[in-house]
C-alpha beads as a LAMMPS data file, in Angstrom:
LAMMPS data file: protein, C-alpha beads

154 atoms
153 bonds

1 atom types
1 bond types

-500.0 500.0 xlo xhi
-500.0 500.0 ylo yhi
-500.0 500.0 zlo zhi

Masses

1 110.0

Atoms # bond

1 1 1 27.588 18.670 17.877
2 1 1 25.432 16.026 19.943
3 1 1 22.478 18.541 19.265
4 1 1 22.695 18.563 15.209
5 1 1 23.483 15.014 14.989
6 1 1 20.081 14.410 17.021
7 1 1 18.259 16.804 14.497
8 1 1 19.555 14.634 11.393
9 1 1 18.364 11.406 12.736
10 1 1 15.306 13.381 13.554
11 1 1 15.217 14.155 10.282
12 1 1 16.132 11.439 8.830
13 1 1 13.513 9.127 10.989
14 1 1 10.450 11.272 9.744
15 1 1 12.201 11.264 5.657
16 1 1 11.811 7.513 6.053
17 1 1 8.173 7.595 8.138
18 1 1 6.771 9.498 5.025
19 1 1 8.407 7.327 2.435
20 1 1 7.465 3.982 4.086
21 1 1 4.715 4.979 5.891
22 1 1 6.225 2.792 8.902
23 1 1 5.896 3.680 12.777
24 1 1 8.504 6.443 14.366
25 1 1 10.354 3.610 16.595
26 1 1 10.317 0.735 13.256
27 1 1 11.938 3.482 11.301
28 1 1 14.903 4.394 14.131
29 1 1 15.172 0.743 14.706
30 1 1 15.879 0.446 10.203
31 1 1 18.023 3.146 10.406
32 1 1 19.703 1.888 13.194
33 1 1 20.613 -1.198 12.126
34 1 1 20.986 -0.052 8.373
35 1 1 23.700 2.358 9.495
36 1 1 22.563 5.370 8.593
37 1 1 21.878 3.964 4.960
38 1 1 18.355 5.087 3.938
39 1 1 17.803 2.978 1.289
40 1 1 18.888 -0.178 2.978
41 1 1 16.694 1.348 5.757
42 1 1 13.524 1.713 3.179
43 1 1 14.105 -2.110 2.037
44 1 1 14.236 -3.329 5.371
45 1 1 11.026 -1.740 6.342
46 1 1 9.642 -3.247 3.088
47 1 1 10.662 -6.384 4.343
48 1 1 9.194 -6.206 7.627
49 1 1 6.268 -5.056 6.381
50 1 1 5.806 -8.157 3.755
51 1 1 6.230 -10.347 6.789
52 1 1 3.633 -8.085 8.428
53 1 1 1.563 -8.915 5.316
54 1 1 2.075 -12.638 5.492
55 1 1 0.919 -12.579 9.142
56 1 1 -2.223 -10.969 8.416
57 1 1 -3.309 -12.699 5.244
58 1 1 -5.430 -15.229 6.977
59 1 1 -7.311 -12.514 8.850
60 1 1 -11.088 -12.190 7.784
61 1 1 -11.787 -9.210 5.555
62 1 1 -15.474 -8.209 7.055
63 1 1 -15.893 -4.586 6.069
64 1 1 -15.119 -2.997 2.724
65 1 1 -16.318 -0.208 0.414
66 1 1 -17.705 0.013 -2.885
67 1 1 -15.455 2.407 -5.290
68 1 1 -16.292 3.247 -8.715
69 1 1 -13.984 4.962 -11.539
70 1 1 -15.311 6.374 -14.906
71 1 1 -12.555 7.142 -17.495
72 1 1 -13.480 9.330 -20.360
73 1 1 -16.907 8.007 -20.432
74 1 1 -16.123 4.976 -22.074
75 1 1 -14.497 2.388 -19.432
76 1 1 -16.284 2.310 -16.375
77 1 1 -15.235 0.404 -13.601
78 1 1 -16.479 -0.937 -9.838
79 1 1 -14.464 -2.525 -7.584
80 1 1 -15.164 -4.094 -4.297
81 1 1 -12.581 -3.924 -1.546
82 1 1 -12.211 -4.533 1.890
83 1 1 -10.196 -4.724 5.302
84 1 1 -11.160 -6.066 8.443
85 1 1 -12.455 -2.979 9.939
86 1 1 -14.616 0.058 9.004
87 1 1 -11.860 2.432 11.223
88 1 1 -9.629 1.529 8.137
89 1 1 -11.887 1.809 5.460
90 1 1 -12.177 5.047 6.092
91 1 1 -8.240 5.859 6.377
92 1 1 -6.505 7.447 3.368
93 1 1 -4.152 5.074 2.397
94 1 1 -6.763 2.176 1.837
95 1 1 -9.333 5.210 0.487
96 1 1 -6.175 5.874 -2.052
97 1 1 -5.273 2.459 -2.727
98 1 1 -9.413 1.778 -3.924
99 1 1 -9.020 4.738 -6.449
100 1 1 -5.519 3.632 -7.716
101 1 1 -6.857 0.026 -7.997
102 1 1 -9.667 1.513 -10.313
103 1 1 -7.489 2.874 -12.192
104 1 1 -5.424 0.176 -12.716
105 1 1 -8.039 -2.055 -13.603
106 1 1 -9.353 0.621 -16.264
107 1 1 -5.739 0.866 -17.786
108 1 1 -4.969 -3.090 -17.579
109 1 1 -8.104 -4.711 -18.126
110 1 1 -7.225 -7.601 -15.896
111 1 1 -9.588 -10.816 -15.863
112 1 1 -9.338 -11.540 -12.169
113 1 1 -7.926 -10.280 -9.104
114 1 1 -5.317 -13.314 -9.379
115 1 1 -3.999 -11.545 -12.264
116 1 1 -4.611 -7.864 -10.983
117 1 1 -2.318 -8.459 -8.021
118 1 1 0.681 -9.751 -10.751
119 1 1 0.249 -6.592 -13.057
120 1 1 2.865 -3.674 -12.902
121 1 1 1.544 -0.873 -11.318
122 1 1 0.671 1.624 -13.936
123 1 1 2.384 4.640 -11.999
124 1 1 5.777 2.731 -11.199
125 1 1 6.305 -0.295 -13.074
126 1 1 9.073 -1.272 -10.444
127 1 1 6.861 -2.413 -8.104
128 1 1 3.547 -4.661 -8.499
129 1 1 -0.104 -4.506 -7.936
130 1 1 0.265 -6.678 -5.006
131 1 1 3.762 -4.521 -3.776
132 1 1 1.031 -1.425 -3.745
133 1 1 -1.388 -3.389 -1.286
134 1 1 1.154 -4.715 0.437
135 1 1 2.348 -0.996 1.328
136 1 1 -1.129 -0.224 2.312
137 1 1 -1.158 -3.603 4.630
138 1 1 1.747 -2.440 6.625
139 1 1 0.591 1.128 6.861
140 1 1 -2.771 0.081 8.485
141 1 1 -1.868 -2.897 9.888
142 1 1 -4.487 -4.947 8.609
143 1 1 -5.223 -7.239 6.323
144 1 1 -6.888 -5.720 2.652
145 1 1 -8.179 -8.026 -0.070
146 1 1 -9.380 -7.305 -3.256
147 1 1 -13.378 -8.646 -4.031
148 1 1 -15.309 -8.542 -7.075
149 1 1 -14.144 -6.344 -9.911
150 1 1 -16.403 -5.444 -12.748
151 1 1 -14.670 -3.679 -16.353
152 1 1 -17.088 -2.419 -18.868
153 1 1 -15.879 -0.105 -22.133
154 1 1 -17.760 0.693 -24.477

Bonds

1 1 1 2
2 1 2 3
3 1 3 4
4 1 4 5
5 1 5 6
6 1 6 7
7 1 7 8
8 1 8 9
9 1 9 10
10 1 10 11
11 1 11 12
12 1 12 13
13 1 13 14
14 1 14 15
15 1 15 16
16 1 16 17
17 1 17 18
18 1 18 19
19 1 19 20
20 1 20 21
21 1 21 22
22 1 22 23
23 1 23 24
24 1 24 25
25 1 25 26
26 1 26 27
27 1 27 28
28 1 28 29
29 1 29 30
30 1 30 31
31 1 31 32
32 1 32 33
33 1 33 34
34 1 34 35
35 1 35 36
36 1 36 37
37 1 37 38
38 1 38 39
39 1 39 40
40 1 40 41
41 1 41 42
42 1 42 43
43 1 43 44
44 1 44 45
45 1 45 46
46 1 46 47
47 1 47 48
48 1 48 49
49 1 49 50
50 1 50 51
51 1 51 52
52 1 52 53
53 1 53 54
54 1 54 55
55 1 55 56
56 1 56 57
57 1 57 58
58 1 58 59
59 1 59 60
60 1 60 61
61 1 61 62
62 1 62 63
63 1 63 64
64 1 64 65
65 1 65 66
66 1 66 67
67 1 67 68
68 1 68 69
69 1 69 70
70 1 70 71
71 1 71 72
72 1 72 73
73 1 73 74
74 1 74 75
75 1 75 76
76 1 76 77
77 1 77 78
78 1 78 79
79 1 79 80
80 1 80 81
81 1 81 82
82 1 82 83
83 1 83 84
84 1 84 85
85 1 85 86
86 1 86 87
87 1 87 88
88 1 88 89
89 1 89 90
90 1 90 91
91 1 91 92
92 1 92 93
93 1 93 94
94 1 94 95
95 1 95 96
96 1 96 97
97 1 97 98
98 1 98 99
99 1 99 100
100 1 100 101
101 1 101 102
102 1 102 103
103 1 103 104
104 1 104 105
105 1 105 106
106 1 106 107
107 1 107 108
108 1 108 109
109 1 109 110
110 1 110 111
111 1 111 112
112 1 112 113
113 1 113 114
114 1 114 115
115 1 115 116
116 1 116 117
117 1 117 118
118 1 118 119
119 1 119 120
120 1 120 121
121 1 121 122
122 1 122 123
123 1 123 124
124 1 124 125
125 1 125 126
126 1 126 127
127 1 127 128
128 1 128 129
129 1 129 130
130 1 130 131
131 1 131 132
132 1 132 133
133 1 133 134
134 1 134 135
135 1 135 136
136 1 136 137
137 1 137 138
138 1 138 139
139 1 139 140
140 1 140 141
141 1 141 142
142 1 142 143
143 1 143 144
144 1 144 145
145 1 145 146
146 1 146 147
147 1 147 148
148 1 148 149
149 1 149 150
150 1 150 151
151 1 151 152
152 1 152 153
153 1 153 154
């Protein structure tokens, strides 16, 4: 019995790592002190990482890619983002987050990144613009800010 009970935390642990995106031992420790819960788990990983993401918002942003987006051939958009190294640049999550961000701009057609950041995100209005970074923040561990943006449709 002490067997499948480890294999459902087990489980349970790596449901919430890919959900969150959270470390193995952050997730046991939610779970842990959520009970079992998964959802109160998920939130207090969310919170964590939001306090993660206040910590690291005065951390200097020195590298950063490019990304462009081209929707139909009529709204073109290029967006400047960055992190504060090139090791996460080149990760997945902050490679995703730079196309979803084009996107989002294309759909929204926000003025600045002020009022990017407040937008709902286009693929899950529950959460915000700056809920979707944040994410990407605690998955890195780094701090990500949005530069120039540029919108053109024609």
């Amino acid at each position: 019995m002490t067997q499948n009970k480890k294999e459902t935390s087990t489980e349970a642990v790596q449901k919430l790592r890919e959900a969150t995106g959270a470390g193995v031992m952050d997730c046991h420790r939610a779970l842990k002190d959520a009970n079992g819960d998964f959802d109160a788990a998920a939130a207090l990983i969310r919170e964590k990482g939001l306090l993660k993401m206040e910590k690291r918002a005065g951390r200097e942003t020195g590298a950063g890619l490019v990304r462009t987006y081209v929707h139909n051939e009529r709204i073109g958009v290029l967006l400047e983002l960055r992190a504060e190294t090139d090791f996460v640049v080149r990760s997945e999550p902050f490679q995703n987050l730079a196309r979803e961000l084009t996107m989002q701009i294309a759909a929204a057609a926000p003025a600045d990144a002020e009022e990017l950041l407040k937008q709902p995100y286009i693929k899950d209005e529950s959460k915000t613009v700056k809920d979707l970074v944040g994410e990407v923040i605690a998955k890195v561990g780094e701090n990500v800010s949005i530069g120039k943006f540029s919108r053109i449709e024609v």
